[in-house]
N, C-alpha and C positions, 0 to 999 in steps of 0.2 A: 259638364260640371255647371252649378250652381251660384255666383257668386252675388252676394249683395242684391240677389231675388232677378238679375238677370243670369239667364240659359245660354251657356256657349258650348255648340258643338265642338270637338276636335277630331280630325282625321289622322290617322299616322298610315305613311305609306315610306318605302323602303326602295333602291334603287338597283336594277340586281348586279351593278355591275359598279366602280367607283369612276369619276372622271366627271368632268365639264357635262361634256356631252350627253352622258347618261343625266346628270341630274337636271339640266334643259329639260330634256324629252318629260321626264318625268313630272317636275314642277307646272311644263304647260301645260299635261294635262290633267293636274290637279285645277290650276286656275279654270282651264276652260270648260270640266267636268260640276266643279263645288262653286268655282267663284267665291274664292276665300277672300277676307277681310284681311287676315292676317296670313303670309306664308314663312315659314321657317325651319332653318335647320339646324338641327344638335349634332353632337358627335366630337372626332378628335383631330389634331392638327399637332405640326409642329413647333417651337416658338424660338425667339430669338436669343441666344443665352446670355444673361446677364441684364434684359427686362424680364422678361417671365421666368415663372417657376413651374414644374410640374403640379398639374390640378387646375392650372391657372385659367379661368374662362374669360374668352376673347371677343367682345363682341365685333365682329367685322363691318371699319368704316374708316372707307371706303373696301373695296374687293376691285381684282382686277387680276387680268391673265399676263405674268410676267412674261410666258411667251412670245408674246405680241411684238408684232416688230418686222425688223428686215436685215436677212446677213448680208453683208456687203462686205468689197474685195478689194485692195490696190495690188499693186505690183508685189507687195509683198507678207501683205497683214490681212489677214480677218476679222473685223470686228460685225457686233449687232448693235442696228439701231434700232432702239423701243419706242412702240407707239403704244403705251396704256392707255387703255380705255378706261375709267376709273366709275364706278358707282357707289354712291354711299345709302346711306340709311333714313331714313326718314326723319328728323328734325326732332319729333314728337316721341318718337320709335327711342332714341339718344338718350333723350332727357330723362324717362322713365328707367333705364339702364345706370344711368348715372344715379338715382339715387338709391338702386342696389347696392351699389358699392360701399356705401357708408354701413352699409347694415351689417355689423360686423357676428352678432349675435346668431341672424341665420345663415348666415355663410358658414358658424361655430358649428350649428347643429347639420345640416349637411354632410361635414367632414365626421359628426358624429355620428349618425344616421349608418354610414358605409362602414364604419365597427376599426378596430384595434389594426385594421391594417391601413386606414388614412394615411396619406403621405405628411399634410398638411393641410392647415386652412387654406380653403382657394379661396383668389380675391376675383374680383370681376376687373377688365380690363377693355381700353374702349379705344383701337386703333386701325392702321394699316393690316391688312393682312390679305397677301397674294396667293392666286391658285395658277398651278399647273396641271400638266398631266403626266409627270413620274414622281414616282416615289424619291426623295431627298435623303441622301444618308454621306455625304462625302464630307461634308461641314463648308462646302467653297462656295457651292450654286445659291446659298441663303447669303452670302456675304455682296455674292455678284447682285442678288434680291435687293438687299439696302441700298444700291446704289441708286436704285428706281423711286426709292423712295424712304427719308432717311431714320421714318417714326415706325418702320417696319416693325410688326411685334411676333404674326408667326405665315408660315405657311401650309397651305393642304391644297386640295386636288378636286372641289364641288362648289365653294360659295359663288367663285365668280357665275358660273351657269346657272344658278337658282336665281341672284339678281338679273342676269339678263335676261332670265323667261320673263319674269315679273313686270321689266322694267321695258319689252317691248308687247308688253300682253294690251289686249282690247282695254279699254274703259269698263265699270271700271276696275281699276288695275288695284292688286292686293297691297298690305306694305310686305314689304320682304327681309329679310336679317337672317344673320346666321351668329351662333353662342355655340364655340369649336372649344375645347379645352386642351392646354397642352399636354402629350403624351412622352415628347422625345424632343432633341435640339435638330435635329434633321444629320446629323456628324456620325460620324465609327462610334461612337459609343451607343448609339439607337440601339435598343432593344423594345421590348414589349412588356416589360412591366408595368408600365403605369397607365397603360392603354383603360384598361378597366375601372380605375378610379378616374381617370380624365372622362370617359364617357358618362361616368355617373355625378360627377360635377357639372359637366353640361348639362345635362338632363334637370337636373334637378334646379341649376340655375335658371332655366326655361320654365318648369313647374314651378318656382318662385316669383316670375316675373307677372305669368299670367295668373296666380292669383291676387296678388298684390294689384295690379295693374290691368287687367283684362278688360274690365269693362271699361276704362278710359280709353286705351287703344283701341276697340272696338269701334269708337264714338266717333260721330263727324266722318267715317271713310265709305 
């Protein structure tokens, strides 16, 4: 694409498998192959109910594997202790984000764009948001989430691995982010209806940022 008489390439690559690990592998060798400027990921997640609504796109900042940690044992209890690793987002990366959110006009046409079956306007959102590696549907394990961290807004299963490829990559190193939209609250009532507007919210949150914004993020990295 063309913006403002500068050329910016864009690569889209896909990961074949969901998880941390697959999307490391992948992302490193995006950075080591292109040496991207900018890396990022779209797609869907779940979110916390009662901050977010379905559609709702999230941008992740910081990311971090709730996983993480140590089970430990006395005589009588088990509990874990968590060691997060926490990564966030580039400073620059934020602030460009942030003034999506005011734009309430193209977040209108977006939800227009996707036709008579929109759920709702999405708004863009700018928080915690932790990965694992299962799938979340009992409604307990995102509550045991919050306690990690109390601005929690959703969870999924890829962003912490993209910022750690990035953020232990050679010099020099891409910016990294991910813009997840909510699909489900992670509970019994998960289904997969909104899967397909939340990816297409995300999507298009992303294809709003970098045309708005692309060649300033570009700049200085």
């Amino acid at each position: 694409m063309t913006i403002d008489g500068t050329h910016i390439s864009v690569c889209a690559a896909a990961a074949t498998r969901m998880g941390m690990v697959s999307t490391a592998l992948l992302s490193a060798k995006v950075i080591e192959k292109l040496r991207p400027k900018l890396i990022v990921m779209c797609g869907i997640c779940a979110g916390v109910r009662g901050k977010v609504d379905l559609g709702d796109v999230l941008l992740a900042d910081p990311a971090w594997d709730f996983q993480s940690g140590k089970r430990v044992k006395d005589r009588e209890n088990s509990s874990f202790s968590i060691a997060p690793h926490q990564i966030p987002v580039p400073t620059k990366l934020r602030i460009h984000v942030e003034q999506l959110r005011a734009n309430h006009a193209s977040l209108s046409r977006i939800a227009q764009k996707f036709g008579e079956e929109a759920l709702r306007i999405p708004r863009i959102l700018v928080g915690p948001v932790a990965s694992g590696s299962a799938v979340l549907a009992d409604g307990e394990v995102i509550q045991q989430i919050k306690e990690q961290q109390r601005d929690l807004l959703g969870v999924e299963m890829e962003v912490y691995g993209l910022y750690a490829a990035a953020h232990s990559s050679s010099s020099p190193q891409p910016q990294a982010f991910a813009l997840k939209a909510v699909c489900d609250f992670a509970d019994p009532d998960k289904n997969d209806k909104a899967q397909r507007f939340a990816a297409f919210t995300s999507a298009n949150v992303l294809s709003l940022l970098i045309e708005r914004f692309g060649v300033r993020l570009l700049q200085d990295v």
